[in-house]
MARMARRO-270232 format. One line per field, with one value per residue (C-alpha): residue number from 1; x, y, z. Coordinates in steps of 0.001 Angstrom, whole numbers, always signed. Layout:
// MARMARRO-270232
k: (NUM:...)
X: (X:...)
Y: (Y:...)
Z: (Z:...)
// end
This chain:
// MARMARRO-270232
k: (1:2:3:4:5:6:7:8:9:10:11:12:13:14:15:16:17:18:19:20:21:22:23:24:25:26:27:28:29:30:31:32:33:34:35:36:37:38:39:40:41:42:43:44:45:46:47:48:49:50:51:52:53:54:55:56:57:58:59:60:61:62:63:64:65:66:67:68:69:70:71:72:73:74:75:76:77:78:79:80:81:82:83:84:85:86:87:88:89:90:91:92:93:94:95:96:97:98:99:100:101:102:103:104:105:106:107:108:109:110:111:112:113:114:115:116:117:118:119:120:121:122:123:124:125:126:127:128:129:130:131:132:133:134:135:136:137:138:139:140:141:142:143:144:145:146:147:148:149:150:151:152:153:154:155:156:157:158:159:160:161:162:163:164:165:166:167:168:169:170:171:172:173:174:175:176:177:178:179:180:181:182:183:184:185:186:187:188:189:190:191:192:193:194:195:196:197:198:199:200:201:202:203:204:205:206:207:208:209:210:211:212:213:214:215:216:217:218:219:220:221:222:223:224:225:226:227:228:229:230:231:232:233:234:235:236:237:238:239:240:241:242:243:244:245:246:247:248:249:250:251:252:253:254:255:256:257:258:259:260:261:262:263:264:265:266:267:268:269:270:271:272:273:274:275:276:277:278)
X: (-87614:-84196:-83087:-82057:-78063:-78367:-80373:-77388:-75657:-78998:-81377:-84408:-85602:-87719:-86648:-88999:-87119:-83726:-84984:-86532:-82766:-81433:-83998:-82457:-79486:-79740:-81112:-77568:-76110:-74823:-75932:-76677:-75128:-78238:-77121:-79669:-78196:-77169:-74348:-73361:-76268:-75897:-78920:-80910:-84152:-82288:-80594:-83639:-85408:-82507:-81920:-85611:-85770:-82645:-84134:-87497:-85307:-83744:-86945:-87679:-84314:-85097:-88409:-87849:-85117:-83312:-78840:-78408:-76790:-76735:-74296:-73683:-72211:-71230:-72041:-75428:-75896:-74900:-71217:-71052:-73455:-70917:-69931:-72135:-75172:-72997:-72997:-75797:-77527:-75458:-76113:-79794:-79680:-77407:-79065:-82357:-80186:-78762:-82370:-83028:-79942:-78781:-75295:-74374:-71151:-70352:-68760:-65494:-65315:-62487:-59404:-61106:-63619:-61447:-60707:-64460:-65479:-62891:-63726:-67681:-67095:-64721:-67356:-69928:-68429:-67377:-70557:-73070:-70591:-69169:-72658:-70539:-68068:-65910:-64326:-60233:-58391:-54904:-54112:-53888:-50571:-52392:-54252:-50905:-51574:-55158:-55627:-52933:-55204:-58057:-57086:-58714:-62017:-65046:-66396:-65732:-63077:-64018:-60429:-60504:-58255:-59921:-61293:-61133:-58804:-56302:-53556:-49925:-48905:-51188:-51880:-50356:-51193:-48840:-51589:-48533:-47751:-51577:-51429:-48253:-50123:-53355:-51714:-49600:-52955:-54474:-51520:-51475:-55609:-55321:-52205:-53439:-57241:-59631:-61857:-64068:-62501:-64050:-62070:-63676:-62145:-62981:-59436:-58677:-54949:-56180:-59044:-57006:-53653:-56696:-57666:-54121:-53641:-57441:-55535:-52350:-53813:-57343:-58918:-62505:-63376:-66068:-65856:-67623:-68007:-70113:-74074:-73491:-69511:-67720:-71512:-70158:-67319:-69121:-71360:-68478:-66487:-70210:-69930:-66245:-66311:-69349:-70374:-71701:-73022:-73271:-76473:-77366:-81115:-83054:-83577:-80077:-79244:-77427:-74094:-74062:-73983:-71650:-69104:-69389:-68728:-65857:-63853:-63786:-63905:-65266:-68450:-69338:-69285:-71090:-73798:-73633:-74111:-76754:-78528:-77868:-79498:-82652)
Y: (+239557:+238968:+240939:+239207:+240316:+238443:+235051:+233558:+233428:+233328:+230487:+232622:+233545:+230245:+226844:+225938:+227473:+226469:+222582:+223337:+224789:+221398:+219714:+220931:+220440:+216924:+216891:+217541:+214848:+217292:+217420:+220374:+221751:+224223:+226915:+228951:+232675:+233995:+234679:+236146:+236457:+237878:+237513:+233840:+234248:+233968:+231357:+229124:+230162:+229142:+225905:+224899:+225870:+223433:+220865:+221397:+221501:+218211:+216714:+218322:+217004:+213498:+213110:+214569:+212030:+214976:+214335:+217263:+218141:+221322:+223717:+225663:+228420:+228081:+231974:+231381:+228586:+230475:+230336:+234469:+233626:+230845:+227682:+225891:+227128:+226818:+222822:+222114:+223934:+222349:+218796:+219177:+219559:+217021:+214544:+215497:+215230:+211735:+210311:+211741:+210149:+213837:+214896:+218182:+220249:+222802:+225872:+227662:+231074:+233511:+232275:+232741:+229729:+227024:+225437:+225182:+224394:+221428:+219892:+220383:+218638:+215519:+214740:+214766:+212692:+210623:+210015:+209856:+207509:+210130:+211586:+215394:+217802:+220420:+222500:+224008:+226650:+226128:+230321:+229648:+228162:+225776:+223893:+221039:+220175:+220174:+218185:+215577:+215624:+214991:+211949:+209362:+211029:+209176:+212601:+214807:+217548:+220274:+222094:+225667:+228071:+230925:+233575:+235320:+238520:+237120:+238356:+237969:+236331:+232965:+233090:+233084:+236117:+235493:+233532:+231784:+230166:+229803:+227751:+225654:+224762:+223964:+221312:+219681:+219319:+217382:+215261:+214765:+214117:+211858:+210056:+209581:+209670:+207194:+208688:+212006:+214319:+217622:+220417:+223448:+225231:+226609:+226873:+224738:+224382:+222786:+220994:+219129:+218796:+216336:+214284:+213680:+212583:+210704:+208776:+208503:+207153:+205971:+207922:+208967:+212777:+215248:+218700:+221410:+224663:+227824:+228272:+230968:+230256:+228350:+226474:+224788:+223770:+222264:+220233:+218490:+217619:+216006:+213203:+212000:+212773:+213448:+217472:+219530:+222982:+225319:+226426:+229507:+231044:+233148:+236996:+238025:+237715:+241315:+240802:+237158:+238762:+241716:+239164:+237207:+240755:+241935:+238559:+238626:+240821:+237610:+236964:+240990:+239858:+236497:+238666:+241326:+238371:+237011:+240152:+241168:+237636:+237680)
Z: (-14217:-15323:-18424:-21456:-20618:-17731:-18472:-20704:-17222:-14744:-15141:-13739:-10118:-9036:-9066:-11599:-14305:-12893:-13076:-16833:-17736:-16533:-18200:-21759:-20537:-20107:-23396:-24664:-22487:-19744:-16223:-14040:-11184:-9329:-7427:-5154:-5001:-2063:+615:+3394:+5832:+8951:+10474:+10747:+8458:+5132:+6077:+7599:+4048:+1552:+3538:+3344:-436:-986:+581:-1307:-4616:-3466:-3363:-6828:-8157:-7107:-8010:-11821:-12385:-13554:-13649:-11060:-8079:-5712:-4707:-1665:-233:+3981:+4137:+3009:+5255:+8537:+8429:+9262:+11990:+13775:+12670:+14488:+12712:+9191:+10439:+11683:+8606:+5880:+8212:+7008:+3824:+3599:+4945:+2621:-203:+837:+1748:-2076:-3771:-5103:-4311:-2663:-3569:-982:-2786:-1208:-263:+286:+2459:+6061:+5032:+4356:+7314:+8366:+5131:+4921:+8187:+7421:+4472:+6112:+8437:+6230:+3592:+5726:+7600:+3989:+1983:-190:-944:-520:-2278:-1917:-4122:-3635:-5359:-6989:-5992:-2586:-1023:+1411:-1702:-2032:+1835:+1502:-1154:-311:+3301:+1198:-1062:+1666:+1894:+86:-1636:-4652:-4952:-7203:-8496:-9505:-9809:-7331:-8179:-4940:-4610:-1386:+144:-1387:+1809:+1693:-2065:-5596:-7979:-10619:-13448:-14527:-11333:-10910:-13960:-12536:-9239:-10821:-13189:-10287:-8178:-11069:-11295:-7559:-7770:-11156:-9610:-5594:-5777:-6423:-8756:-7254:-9287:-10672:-13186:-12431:-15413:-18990:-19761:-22562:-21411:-18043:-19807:-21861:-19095:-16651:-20248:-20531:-16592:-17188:-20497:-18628:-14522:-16156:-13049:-13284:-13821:-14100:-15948:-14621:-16390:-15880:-17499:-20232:-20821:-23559:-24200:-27428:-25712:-23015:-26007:-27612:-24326:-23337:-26080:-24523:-20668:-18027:-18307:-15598:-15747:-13196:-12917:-10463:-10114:-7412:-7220:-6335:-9737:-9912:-8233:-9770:-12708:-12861:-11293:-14395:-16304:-14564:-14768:-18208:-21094:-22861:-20809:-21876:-25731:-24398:-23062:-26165:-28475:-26988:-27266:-30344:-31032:-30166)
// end
């Protein structure tokens, strides 16, 4: 059982709960974005198992006419194991979700991910009509080429920016020039893409920099913010733009949640507060 710390940031340990969380949320006009917990598996039973419970929760998805989507991570789908099992894993539950109508964002990982995660998610984009997303981060100097590679591709881009502790040589760690890079991506995305376009981000500096490039190119956006973080926030942005919440569940709860903790000395009052609520 989760503790009552942890379920502002944890929707609960079986789907059923996770799909009940979205179900308020769409009460509030906000959409949810479920996450199964878990990552890097080295050996092939977890994976088999989390693949088969996405695909069940597809199903689930779809046939509650709930406004969700899943996320993945290519570590729990087999990327440790080889690519070719990280592919032909995600390839499933893709095509589930696309027989289903529910969209699937694949997640990014530290810097030795990308390039498999890009090219999973080309091809698959590409071959399910944009039914597929990805998500980049604005700290690492490879983003500009990446996402300038990406405008063509009929998916979503997800744009955080990273969270992941990289080396000096391939990433920014200055939060200024973090800041800089994330702002020219939107401009590039707002300016270049077709519509697609995610801001992973509870800043309220970058929130309001992609309503200024949506006012200024009329592209379509999403905003996507964490279950548990900057809630009210996420309420009133829900009656002007499309909301989604990131929505995580299963039994691996624990280092789910002391990442939340450690990134910010805000999520430990978050949590505190919603204690000292009950």
């Amino acid at each position: 059982m989760i503790p009552p710390i942890a379920n502002r940031f944890v929707a609960g340990e079986s789907p059923a709960r996770a799909l009940e969380h979205v179900r308020r949320l769409n009460d509030r006009n906000i959409a949810g974005i479920v996450n199964l917990l878990g990552e890097h598996y080295t050996a092939r039973p977890p994976v088999r198992s989390d693949a088969a419970e996405y695909r069940a929760l597809v199903r689930d998805i779809a046939n509650s006419h709930l406004e969700a989507c899943i996320s993945v991570k290519p570590s729990q789908l087999g990327l440790d194991l080889g690519e070719d099992v990280f592919r032909e894993t995600l390839a499933d539950v893709v095509e589930v979700a696309a027989d289903h109508g529910v969209f699937v964002w694949i997640d990014m990982e530290d810097h030795t991910t990308t390039d498999a995660t890009l090219e999973a998610y080309e091809d698959l984009a590409r071959a399910h009509a944009g039914g597929v997303g990805v998500c980049v981060q604005a700290n690492l100097k490879r983003t500009r080429e990446d996402v300038e590679r990406l405008a063509d591709v009929p998916g979503k881009v997800r744009f955080v920016k990273g969270a992941y502790d990289e080396p000096a040589d391939i990433a920014y760690r200055d939060t200024d020039r973090i800041d800089r890079e994330y702002e020219a991506l939107l401009e590039y995305a707002f300016e270049h893409y077709g519509g697609g376009i995610a801001v992973g981000s509870h800043d309220p500096e970058m929130i309001e920099h992609a309503i200024d490039c949506h006012e200024t190119h009329g592209t379509d956006f999403e905003l996507q913010m964490l279950m548990g973080v900057r809630e009210d926030a996420q309420d009133d942005l829900a009656a002007e733009y499309p909301v989604y919440q990131y929505v995580p569940y299963g039994d691996r709860w624990k280092s789910y949640f002391y990442r939340r903790m450690t990134e910010r000395t805000a999520n430990v009052r978050f949590a505190l507060r919603a204690v000292l609520d009950r």
